[in-house]
C-alpha positions as a Markdown table, in Angstrom:
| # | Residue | x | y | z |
|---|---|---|---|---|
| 1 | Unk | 38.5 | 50.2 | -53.4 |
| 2 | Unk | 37.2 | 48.4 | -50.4 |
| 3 | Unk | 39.8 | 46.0 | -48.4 |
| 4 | Unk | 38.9 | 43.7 | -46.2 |
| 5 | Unk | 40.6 | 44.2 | -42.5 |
| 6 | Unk | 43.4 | 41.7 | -43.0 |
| 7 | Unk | 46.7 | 41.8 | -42.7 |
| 8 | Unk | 47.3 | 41.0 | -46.5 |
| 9 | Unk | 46.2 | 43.3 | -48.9 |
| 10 | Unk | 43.9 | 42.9 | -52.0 |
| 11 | Unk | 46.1 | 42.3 | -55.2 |
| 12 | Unk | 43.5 | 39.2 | -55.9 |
| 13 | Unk | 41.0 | 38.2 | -52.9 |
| 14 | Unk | 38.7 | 36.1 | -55.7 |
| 15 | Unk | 37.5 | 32.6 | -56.7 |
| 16 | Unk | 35.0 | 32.8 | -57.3 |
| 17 | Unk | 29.6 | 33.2 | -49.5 |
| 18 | Unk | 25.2 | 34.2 | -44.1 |
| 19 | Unk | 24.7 | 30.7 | -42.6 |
| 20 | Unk | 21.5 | 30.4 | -44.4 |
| 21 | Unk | 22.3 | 30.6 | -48.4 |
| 22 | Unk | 19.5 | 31.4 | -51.2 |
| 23 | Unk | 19.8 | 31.4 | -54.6 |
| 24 | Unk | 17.2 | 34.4 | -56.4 |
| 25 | Unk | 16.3 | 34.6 | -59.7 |
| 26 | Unk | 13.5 | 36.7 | -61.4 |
| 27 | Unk | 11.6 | 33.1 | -61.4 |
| 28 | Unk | 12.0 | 29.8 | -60.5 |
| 29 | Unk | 12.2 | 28.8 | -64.6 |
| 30 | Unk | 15.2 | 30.8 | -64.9 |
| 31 | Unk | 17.1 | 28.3 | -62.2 |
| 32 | Unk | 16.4 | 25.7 | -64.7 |
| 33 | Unk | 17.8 | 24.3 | -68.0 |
| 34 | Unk | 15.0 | 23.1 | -70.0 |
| 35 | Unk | 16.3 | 22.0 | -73.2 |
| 36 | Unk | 19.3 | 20.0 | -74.4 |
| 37 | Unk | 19.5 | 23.1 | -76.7 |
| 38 | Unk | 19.9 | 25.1 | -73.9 |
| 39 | Unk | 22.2 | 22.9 | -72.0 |
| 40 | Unk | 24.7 | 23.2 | -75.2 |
| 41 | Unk | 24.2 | 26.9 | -75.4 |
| 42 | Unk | 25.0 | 27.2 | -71.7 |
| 43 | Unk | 28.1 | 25.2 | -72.4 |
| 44 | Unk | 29.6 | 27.1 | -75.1 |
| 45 | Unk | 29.4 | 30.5 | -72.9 |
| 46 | Unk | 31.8 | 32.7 | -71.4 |
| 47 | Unk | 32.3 | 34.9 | -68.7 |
| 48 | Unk | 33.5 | 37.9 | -70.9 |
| 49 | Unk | 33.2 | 40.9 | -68.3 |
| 50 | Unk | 32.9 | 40.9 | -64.3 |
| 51 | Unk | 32.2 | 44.4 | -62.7 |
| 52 | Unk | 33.0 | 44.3 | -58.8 |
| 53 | Unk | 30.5 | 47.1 | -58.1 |
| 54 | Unk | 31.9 | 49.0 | -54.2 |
| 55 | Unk | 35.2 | 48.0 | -55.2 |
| 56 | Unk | 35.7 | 50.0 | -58.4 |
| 57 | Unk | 37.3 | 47.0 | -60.0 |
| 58 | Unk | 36.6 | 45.2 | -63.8 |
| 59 | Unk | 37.3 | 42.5 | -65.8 |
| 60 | Unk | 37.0 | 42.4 | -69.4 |
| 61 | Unk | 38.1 | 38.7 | -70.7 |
| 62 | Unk | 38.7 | 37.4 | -73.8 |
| 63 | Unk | 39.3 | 34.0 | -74.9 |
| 64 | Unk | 41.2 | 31.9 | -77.4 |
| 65 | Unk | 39.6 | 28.9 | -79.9 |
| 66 | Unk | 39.9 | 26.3 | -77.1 |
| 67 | Unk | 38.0 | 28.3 | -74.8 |
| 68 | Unk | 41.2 | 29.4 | -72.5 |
| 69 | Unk | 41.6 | 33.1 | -71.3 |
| 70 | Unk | 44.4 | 34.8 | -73.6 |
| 71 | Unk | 44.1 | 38.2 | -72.5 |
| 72 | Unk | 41.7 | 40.1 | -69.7 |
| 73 | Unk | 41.6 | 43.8 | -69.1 |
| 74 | Unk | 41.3 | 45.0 | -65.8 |
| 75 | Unk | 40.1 | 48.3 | -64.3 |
| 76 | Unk | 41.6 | 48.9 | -60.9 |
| 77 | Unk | 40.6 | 52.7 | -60.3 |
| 78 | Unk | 42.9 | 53.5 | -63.3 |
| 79 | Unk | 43.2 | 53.8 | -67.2 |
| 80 | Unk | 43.0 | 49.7 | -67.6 |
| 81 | Unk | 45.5 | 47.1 | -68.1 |
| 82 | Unk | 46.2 | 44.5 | -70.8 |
| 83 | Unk | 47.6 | 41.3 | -69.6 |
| 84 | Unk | 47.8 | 38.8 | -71.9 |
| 85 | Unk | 48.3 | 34.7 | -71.4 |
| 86 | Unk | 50.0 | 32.5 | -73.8 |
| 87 | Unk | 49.8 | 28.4 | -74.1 |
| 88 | Unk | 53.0 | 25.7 | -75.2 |
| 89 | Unk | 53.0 | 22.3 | -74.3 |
| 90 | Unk | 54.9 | 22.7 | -71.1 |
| 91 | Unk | 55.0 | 26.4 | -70.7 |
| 92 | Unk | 52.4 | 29.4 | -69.8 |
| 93 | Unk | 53.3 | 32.7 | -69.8 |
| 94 | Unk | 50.4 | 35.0 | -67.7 |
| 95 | Unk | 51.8 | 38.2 | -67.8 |
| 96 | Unk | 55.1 | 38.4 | -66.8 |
| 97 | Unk | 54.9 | 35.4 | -64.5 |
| 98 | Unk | 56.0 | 31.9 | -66.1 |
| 99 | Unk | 54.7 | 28.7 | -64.9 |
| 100 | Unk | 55.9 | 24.8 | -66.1 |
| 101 | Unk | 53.7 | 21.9 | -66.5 |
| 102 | Unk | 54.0 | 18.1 | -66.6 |
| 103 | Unk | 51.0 | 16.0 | -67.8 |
| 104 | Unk | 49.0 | 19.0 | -67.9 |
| 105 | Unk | 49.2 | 20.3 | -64.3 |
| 106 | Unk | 51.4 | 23.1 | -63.2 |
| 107 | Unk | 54.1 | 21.7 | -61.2 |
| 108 | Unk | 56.1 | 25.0 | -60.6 |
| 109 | Unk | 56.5 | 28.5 | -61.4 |
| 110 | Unk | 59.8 | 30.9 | -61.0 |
| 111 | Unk | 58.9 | 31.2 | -57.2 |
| 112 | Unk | 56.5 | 28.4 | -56.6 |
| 113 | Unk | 56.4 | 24.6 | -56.7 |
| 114 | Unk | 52.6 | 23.3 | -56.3 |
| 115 | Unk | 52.1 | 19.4 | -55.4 |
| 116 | Unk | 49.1 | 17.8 | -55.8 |
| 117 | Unk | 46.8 | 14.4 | -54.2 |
| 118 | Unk | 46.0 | 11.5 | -55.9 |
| 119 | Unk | 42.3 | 13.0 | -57.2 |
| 120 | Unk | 44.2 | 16.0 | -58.9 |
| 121 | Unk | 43.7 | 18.1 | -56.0 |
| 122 | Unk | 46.1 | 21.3 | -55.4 |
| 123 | Unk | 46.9 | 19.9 | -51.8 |
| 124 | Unk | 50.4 | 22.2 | -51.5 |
| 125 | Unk | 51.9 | 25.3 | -52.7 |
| 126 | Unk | 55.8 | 25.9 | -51.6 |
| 127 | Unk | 57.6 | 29.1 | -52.2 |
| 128 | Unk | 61.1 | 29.3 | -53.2 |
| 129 | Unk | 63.1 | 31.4 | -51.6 |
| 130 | Unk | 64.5 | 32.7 | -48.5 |
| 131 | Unk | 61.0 | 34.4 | -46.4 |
| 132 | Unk | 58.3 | 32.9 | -48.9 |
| 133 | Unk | 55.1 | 30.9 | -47.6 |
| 134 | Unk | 53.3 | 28.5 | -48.1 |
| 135 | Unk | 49.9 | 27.2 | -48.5 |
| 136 | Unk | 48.6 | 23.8 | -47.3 |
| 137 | Unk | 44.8 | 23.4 | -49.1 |
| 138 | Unk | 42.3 | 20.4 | -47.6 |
| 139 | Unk | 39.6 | 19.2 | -49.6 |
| 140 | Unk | 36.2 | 17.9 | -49.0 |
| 141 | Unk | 34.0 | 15.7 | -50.9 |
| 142 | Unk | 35.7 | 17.4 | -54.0 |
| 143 | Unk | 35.5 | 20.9 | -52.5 |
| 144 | Unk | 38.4 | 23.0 | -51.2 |
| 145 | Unk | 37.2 | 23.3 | -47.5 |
| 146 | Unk | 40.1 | 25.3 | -45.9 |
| 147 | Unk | 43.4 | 26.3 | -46.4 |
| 148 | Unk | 46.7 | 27.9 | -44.3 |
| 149 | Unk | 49.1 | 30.6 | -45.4 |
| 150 | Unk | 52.5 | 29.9 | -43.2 |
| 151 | Unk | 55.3 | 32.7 | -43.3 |
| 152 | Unk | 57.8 | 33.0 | -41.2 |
| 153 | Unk | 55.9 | 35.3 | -38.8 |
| 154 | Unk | 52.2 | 34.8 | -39.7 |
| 155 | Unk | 49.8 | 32.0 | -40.0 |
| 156 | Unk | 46.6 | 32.8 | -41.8 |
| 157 | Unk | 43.9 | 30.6 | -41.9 |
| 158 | Unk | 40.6 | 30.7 | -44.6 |
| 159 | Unk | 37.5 | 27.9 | -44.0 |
| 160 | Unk | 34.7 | 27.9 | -47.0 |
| 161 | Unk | 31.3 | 26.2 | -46.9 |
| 162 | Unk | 29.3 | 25.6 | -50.1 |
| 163 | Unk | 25.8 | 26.2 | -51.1 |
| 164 | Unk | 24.1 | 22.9 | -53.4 |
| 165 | Unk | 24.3 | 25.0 | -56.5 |
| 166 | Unk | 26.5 | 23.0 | -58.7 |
| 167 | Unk | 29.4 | 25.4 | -60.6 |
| 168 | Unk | 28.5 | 25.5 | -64.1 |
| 169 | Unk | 30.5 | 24.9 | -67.2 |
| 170 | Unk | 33.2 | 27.7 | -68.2 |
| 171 | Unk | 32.9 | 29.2 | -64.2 |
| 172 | Unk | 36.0 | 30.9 | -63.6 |
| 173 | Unk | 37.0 | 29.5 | -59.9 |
| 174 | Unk | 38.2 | 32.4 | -57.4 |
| 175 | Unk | 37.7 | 35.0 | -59.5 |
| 176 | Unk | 34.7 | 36.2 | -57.6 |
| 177 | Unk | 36.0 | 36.2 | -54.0 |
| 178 | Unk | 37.5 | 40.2 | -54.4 |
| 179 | Unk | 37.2 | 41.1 | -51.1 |
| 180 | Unk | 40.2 | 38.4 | -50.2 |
| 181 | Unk | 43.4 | 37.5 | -51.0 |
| 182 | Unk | 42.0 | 34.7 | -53.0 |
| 183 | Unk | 42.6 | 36.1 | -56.4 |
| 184 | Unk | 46.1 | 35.9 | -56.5 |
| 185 | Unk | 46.8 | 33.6 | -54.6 |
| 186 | Unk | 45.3 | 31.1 | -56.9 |
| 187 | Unk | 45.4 | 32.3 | -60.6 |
| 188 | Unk | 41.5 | 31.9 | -61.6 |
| 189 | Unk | 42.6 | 32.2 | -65.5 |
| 190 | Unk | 44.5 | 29.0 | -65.1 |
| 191 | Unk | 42.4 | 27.3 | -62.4 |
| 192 | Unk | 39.5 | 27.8 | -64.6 |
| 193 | Unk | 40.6 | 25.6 | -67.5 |
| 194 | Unk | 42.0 | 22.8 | -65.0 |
| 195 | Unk | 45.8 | 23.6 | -65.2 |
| 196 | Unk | 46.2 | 23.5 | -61.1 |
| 197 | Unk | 44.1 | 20.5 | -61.4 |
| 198 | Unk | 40.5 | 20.1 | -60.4 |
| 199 | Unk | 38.1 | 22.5 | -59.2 |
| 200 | Unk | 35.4 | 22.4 | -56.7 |
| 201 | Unk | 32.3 | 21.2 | -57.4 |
| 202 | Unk | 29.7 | 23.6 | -55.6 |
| 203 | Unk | 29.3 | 27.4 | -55.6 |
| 204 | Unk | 30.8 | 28.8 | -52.6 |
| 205 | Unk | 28.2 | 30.3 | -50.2 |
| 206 | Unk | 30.8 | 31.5 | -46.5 |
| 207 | Unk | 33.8 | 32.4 | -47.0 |
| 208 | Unk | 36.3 | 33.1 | -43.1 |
| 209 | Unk | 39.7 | 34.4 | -42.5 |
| 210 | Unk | 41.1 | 34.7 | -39.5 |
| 211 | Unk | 44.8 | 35.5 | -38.5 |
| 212 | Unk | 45.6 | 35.8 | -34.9 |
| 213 | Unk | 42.6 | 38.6 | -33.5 |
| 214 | Unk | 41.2 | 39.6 | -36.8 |
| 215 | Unk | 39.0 | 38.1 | -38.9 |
| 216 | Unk | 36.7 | 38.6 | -42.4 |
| 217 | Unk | 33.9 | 36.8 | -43.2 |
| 218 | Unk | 32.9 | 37.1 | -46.8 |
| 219 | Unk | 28.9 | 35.9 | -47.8 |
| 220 | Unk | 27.3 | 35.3 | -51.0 |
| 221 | Unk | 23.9 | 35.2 | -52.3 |
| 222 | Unk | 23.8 | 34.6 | -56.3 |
| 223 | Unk | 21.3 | 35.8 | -58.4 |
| 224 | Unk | 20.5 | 32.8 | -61.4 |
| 225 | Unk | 19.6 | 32.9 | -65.2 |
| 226 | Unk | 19.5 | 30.1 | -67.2 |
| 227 | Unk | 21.9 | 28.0 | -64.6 |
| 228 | Unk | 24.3 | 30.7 | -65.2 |
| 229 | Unk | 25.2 | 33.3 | -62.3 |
| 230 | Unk | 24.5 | 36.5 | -63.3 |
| 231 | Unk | 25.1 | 38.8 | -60.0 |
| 232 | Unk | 26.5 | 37.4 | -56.5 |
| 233 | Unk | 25.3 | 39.8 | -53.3 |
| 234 | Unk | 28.6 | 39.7 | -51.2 |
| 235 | Unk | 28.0 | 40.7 | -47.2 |
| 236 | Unk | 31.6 | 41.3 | -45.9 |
| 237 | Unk | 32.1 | 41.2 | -41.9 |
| 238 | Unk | 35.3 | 42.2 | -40.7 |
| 239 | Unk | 36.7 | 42.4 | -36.6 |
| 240 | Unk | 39.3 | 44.1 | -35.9 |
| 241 | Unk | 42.2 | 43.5 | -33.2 |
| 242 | Unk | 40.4 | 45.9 | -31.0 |
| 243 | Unk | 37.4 | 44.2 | -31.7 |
| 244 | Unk | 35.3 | 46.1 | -33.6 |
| 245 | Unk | 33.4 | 44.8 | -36.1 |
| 246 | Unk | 31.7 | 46.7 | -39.3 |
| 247 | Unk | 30.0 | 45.3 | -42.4 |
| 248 | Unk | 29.6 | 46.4 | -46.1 |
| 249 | Unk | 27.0 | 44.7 | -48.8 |
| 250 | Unk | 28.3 | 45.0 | -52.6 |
| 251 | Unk | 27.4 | 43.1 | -55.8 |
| 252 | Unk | 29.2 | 41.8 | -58.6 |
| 253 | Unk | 28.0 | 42.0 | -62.1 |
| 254 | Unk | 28.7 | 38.8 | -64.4 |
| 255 | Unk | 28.3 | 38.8 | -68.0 |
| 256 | Unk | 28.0 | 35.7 | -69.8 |
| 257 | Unk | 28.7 | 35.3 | -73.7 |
């Protein structure tokens, strides 16, 4: 599998971005909804399977009868993995991680507390424990802008810009940012149905990370069907200490059901 040059490795990058951002489609009517037929059959899909083609990485995601993720199979260069998820009223158990809720939102988790703005933004995750980090998140106009990973000997910064494609109904939030850290730092099976609050409202198009004389730079170009992204071109940049710089292009595959 492809890592970015980063001092963190991939475990999840996602999420769920070149300066100037196009969306591509076979034709410009498949960008567009026509029908409120259509706009209810949008609604009622699913991502069911995401294949992270250069990474030799998969997703096969199933879903319980109020539209939550209870179980995903992932393909990491190996036989594949069942994890499943399961829901109480203040308790979800994702594998063998536990996390607490009060009024809906998860508040903590057996090594994190999470805190969260006025708007229902995730504005502060806390580790617990002697060496954890942290992660302070900023939000603009109801899109998570930037965010800082603070350890005790690193600080590690990642800025997002958006493109003005809106994210559709049932989008699973960080799942698609594999290159980064992303994906596990912010469960997307739980982001996605709104337990860490709310999610941004646009597609991302840039993704940056720098810490200290590194960087990555993740890009994204989607392909469209039917308002639904169906493949996202992903240009990855990466500098290294020494300064040398190398890129990749890679696609992701998104089914929708």
């Amino acid at each position: 599998m492809k890592k970015f040059i980063s001092i963190l490795s991939l475990t999840i990058g996602m999420l769920v971005s070149v300066t100037a951002f196009m969306a591509c489609g076979g034709d410009d009517d498949e960008n567009i909804i026509s029908s409120p037929d259509s706009q209810e059959a949008v609604k009622s899909k699913h991502i069911t399977r995401v294949d992270y083609q250069g990474w030799d990485m998969e997703y096969v995601i199933n879903y319980d009868s109020k539209g939550r993720v209870s179980s995903y199979f992932v393909r990491d260069g190996k036989d594949p993995d069942k994890v499943n998820i399961s829901y109480d009223e203040n308790t979800i158990v994702h594998g063998n991680k536990t996390y607490y809720l009060l009024n809906g939102l998860i508040t903590s988790s057996d090594d994190y507390s999470f805190s969260y703005d006025s708007s229902n933004h995730l504005i502060k995750k806390i580790g617990i424990g002697i060496g954890s980090r942290s992660i302070s998140y900023t939000w603009v106009d109801n899109n998570l802008a930037s965010f800082v990973i603070t350890s005790n000997s690193s600080t590690q910064t990642v800025k997002l810009e958006y493109s003005d494609i809106k994210v559709p109904v049932n989008y699973i939030p960080f799942l698609f940012y594999v290159g980064h850290k992303l994906l596990k730092r912010n469960d997307p099976f739980l982001s996605y149905y709104g337990y860490f609050g709310e999610n941004s409202q646009n597609l991302a198009k840039k993704m940056v990370e720098t810490q200290g004389n590194t960087s990555a730079t993740e890009e994204y170009d989607y392909t469209m069907k039917d308002g639904l992204p169906i493949e996202i071109a992903v240009k990855t940049t990466t500098i290294s200490s020494n300064g040398k710089e190398s890129t990749s292009n890679d696609r992701i595959i998104i089914e929708w059901n």
